[in-house]
C-alpha positions in Angstrom: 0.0 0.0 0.0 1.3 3.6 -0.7 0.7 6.1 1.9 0.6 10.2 1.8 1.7 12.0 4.5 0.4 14.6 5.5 2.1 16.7 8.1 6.0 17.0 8.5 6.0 17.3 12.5 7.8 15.3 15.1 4.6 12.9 15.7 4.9 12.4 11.8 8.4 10.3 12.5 6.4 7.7 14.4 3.7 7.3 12.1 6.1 7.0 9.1 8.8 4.5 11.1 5.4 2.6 12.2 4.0 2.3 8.8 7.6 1.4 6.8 7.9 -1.4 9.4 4.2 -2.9 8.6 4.9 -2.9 5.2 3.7 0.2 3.4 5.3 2.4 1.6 5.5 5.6 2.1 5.8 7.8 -1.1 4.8 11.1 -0.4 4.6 13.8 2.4 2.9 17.1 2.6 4.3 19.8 4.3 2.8 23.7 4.7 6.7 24.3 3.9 8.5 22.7 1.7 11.9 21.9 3.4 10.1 20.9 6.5 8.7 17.9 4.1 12.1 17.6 2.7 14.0 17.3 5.8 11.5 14.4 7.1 11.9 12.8 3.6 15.4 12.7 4.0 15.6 11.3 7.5 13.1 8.4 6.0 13.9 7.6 2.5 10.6 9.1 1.2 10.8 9.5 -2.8 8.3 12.5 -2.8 7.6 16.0 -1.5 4.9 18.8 -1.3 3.7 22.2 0.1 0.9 21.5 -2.0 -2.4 19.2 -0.1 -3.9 18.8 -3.4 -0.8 16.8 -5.0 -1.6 14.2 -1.8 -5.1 14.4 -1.9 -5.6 14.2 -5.9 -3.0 11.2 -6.7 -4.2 8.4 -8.0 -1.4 6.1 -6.3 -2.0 6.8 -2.8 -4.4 4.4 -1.0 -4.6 6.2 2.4 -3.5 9.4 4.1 -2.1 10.1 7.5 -3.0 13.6 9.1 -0.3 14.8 11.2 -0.7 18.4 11.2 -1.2 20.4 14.0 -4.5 20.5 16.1 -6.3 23.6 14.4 -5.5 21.8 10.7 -7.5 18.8 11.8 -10.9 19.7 10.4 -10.2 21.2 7.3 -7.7 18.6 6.4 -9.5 15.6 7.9 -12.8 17.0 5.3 -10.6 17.7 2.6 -8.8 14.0 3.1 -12.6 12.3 3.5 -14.3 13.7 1.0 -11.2 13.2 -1.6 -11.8 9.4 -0.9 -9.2 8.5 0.8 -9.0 6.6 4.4 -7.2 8.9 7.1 -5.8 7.8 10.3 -5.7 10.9 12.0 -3.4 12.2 15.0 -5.1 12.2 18.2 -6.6 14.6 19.4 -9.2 14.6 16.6 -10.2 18.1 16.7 -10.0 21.1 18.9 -14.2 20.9 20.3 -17.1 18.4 19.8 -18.1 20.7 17.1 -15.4 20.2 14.8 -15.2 16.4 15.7 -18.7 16.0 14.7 -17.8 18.1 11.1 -15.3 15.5 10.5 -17.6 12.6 11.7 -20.6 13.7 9.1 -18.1 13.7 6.6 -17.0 10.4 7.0 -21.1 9.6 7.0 -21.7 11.1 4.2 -18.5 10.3 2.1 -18.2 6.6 2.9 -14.5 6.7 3.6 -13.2 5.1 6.4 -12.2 7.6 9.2 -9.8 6.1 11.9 -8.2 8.5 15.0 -4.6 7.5 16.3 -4.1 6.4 20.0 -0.8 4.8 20.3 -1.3 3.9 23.7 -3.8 1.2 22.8 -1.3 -1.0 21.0 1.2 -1.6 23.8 1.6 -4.6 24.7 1.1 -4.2 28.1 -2.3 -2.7 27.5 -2.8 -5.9 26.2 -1.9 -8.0 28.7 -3.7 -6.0 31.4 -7.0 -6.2 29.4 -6.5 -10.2 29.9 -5.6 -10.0 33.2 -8.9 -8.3 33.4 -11.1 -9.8 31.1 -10.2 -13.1 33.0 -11.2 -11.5 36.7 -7.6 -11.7 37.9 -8.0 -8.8 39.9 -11.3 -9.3 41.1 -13.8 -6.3 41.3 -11.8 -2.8 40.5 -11.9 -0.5 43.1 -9.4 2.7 41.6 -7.6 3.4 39.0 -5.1 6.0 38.6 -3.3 7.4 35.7 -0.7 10.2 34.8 0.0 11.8 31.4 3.1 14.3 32.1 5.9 16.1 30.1 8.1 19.1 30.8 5.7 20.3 27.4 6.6 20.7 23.9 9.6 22.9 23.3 9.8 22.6 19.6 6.1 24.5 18.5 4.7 27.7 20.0 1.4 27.0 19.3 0.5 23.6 22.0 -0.2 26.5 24.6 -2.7 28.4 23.4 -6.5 27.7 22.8 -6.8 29.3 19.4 -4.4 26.5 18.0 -5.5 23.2 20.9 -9.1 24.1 22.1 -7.7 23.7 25.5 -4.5 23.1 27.3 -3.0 19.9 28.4 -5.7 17.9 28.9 -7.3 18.2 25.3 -3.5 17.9 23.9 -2.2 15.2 25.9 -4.8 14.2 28.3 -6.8 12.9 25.6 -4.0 9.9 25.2 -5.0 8.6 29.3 -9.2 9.8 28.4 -9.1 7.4 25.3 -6.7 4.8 27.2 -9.2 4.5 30.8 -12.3 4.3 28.1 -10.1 1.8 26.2 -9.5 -0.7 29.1 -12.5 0.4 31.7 -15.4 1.6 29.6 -17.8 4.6 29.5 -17.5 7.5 31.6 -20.2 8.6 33.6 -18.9 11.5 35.6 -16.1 13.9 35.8 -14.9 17.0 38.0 -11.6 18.5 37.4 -9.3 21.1 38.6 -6.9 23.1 35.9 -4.7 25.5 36.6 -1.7 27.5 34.7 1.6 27.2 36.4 4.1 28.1 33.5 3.5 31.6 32.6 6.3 32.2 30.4 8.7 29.3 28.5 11.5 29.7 26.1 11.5 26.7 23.4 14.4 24.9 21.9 14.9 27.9 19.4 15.0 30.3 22.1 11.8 31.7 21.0 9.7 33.2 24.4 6.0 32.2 24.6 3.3 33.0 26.9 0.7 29.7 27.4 -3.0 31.4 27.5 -4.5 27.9 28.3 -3.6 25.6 31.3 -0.9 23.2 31.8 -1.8 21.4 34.8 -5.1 19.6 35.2 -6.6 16.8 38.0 -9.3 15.2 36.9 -11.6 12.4 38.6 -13.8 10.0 37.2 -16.9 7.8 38.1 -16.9 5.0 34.8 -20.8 3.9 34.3 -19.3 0.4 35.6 -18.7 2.0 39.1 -15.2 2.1 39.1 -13.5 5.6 39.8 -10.2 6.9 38.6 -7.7 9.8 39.1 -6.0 11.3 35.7 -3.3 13.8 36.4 -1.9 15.6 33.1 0.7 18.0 33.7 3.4 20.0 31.2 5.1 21.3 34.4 7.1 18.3 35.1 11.0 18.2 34.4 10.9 14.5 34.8 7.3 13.5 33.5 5.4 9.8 32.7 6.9 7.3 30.4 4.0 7.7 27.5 1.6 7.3 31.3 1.6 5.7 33.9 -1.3 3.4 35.4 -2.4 2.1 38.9 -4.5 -0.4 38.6 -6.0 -1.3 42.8 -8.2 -4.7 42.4 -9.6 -6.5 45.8 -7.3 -9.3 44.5 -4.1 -7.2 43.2 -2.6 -4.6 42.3 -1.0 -4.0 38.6 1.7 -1.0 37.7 2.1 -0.2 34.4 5.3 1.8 32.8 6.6 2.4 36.4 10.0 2.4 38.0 9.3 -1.7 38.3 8.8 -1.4 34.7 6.5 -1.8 31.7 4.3 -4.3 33.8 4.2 -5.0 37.2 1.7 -7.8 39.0 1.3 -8.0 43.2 -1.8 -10.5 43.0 -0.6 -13.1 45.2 -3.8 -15.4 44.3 -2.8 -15.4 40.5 0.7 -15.6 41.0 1.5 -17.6 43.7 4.2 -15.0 45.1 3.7 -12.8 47.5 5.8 -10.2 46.1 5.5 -8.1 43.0 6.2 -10.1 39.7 7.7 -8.7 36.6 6.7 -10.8 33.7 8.7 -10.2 30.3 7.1 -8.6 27.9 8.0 -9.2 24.0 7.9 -6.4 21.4 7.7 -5.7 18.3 9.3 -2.3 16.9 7.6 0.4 17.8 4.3 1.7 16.2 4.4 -1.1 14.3 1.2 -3.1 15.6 -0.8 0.5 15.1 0.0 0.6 11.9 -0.4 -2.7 10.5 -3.8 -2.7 12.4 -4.5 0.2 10.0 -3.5 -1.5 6.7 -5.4 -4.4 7.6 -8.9 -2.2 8.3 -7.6 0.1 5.1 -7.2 -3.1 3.1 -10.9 -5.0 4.2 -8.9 -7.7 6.0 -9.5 -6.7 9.9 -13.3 -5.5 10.9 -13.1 -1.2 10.8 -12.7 0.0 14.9 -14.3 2.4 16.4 -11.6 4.9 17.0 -13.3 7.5 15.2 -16.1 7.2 17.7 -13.8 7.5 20.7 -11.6 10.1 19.1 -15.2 11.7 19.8 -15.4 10.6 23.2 -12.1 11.8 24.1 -12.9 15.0 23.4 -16.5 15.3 24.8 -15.2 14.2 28.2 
């Protein structure tokens, strides 16, 4: 399968690394400037460049399109994408409101192309060990969950801190990874309250240019899933030392399960399923990274895995 890119940004390395290693190819990106695209085609072997959307969007030889671009380029490009035919996988979050995620949903209604939103999270694989630890009742009835997105913040873009460009502040830029990850694993949410604040009032990014955030950087949020269990989800771009992609609690009445902690991807103190009383560290193969996400995208893109309902949740995300 050929591939367009669209978007030359950091987040477009991992889509394009993710998708090489599933076996597409990747033949063209799309950048707003035209050395930006270069530069990323260089670093990844890509044959072909733009600052044009229409040479992506109106090739013949490109099965699918992934939307990279920042936040406030979502719905227009996501629309443009859609109604030109072609499948997007598009960077979480989907859009800056509910508003512009529904635009982008009706589109894909009344278009027919497939619409997918990208949460990397989902594809680790010790998300997927936990949901079987789950599914199975290992950890008996779950009683809290906690979980932490956190990052000193972006220092290569100016425009992640203010609402114009995000909609929000840390929670609708990188909050929406842990809201789509909880909904993911635990279900619906029912209920929320939150606290936000703005602690950073000035930062200097890598360039040395000097921005002033207008939208908050430092959020605690609780909720009540429609399953009864309640959760924590701290996002923060105030931390020198932040989360490892997140980390997740996971407090069961028959264990307890740590994930991407200081004891490591997974951690397991369920005595009753382990036999130990201690914590157990079980090893965890891998395959190269973004690569399950990707193929998983090929395979809906090609008819050969059932369509998910990302788009749905990209949605969700959002509206919580």
């Amino acid at each position: 399968m050929r591939i367009g890119m669209i978007g030359a940004g950091t987040i477009s390395s991992y889509h394009i690394a993710g998708l090489q290693s599933a076996g597409a190819e990747v033949s063209l990106i799309y950048s707003r400037t035209r050395a930006t695209a270069a530069s990323r085609a260089a670093e990844h072997n890509i044959p072909n460049v733009t600052d044009r959307l229409d040479d992506v969007l109106g090739a013949d030889d490109i099965d699918a399109v992934v939307i990279a671009t920042p936040d406030f380029l979502h719905l227009e490009h996501a629309v443009r994408a859609l109604e030109a035919g072609k499948p997007v996988l598009l960077q979480k979050p989907m859009a800056r409101s509910t508003a512009e995620c529904r635009a982008i949903l009706a589109a894909a209604r009344q278009t027919g192309t497939p619409l997918y939103v990208s949460f990397m999270h989902r594809y680790f694989e010790e998300v997927e060990l936990v949901q079987r630890l789950l599914a199975d009742g290992a950890l008996g009835d779950i009683h809290f969950v906690r979980h932490r997105n956190a990052t000193p913040g972006a220092d290569w873009a100016a425009w992640f801190y203010h609402k114009e460009n995000v909609g929000g502040g840390v929670m609708l830029q990188l909050g929406t990874h842990g809201i789509d990850l909880l909904r993911y694993v635990f279900g619906e949410i029912g209920r929320v309250r939150a606290t936000t604040a703005l602690k950073v009032g000035e930062r200097q990014l890598a360039d040395g240019t000097l921005v002033r955030p207008d939208a908050e950087d430092l959020v605690i949020a609780t909720y009540e899933f429609e399953s009864g269990i309640h959760a924590s989800h701290e996002c923060s771009y105030t931390e020198v030392a932040g989360t490892d992609r997140f980390r997740m609690e996971i407090y069961g009445a028959k264990g307890t399960v740590w994930l991407r902690t200081e004891r490591g991807r997974l951690a397991i103190h369920a005595p009753q399923v382990t036999g130990v009383d201690g914590w157990q560290v079980p090893a965890i193969d891998s395959e190269a990274f973004g690569y399950r996400q990707h193929k998983h995208f090929l395979d809906m893109v090609r008819g050969t895995a059932p369509p998910d309902q990302s788009a749905r949740d990209g949605f969700m995300s959002v509206a919580v």
